[in-house]
N, C-alpha and C positions, 0 to 999 in steps of 0.2 A: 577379192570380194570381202568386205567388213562386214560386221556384226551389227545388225537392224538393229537399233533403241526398244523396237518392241521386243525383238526375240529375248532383250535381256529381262525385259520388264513381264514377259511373257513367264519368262524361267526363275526368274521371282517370286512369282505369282503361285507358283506352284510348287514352288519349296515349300515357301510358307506353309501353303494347305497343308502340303502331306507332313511338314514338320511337327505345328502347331495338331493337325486333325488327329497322326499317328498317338501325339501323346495322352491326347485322349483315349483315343480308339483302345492305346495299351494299357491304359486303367482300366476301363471294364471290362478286359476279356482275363480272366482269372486262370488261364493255362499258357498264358503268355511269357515270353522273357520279358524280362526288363528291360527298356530301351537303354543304351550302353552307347561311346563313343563311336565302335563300329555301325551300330542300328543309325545312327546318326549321319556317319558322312554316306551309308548307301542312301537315307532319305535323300539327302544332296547331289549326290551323284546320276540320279537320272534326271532328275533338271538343268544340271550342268551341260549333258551332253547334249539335252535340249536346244542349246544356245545355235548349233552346231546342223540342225535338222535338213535344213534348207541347201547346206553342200553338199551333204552325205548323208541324207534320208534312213535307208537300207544299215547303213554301219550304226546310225543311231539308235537305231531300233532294236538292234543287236545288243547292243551295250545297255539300253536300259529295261532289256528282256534280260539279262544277265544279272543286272544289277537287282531287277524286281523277285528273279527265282532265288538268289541270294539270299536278299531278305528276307524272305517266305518262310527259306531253307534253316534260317537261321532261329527263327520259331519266335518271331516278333508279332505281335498282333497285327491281324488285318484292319486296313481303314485306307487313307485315302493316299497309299502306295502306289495304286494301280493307275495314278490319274497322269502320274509321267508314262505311264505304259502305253495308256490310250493316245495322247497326243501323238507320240514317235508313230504309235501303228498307222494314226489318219495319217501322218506327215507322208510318212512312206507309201501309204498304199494311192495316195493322191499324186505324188509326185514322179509316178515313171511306172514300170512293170507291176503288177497286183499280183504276177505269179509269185514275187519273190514272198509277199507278205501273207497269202494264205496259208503257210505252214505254220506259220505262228498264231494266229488265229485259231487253228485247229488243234495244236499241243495245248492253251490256253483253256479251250472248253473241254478237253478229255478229263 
């Protein structure tokens, strides 16, 4: 199975945002770190794993719920971080079991 021309165009799309959005986002929030190389490649990295949704849903979701608490963790300003989160969780929760993805849903709003 290959790689759709959208999923990549898809996972582009949404670099960009949370790239271009984060660096804003992390100027106005004044208790923020500096965005840094690493702030950088996790923006990256949950779009990448994007590409990927469609064979392994569930694993993706994982990895870009990992990569999201990361950068949270790592005390970067909020913005539009969470927009790879959102996609992986519909990806998932549309594509096979929903038990697997309400746990994450619900460590999310706690």
């Amino acid at each position: 199975m290959s790689i759709a021309p959208r999923d990549l165009l898809i996972a582009l799309g949404i670099a960009t945002v949370q790239v271009v959005g984060s660096i804003g986002a992390n100027q106005n929030q004044s208790w923020a770190e500096p965005l840094d190389a690493a702030g950088f490649v996790l923006l990256v990295c949950g779009p990448v794993a994007l590409v990927f949704r469609r064979r392994r849903p569930v694993a993706v979701l994982f990895v870009v719920l990992a990569v999201t608490v990361l950068y949270v963790a790592r005390g970067y300003g909020y913005g539009p971080v969470f927009l790879s989160l959102v996609v992986a969780f519909l990806g998932a929760a549309t594509a096979g079991s929903r038990w697997l993805t309400y746990p994450v849903s619900r460590s999310a709003t706690s």
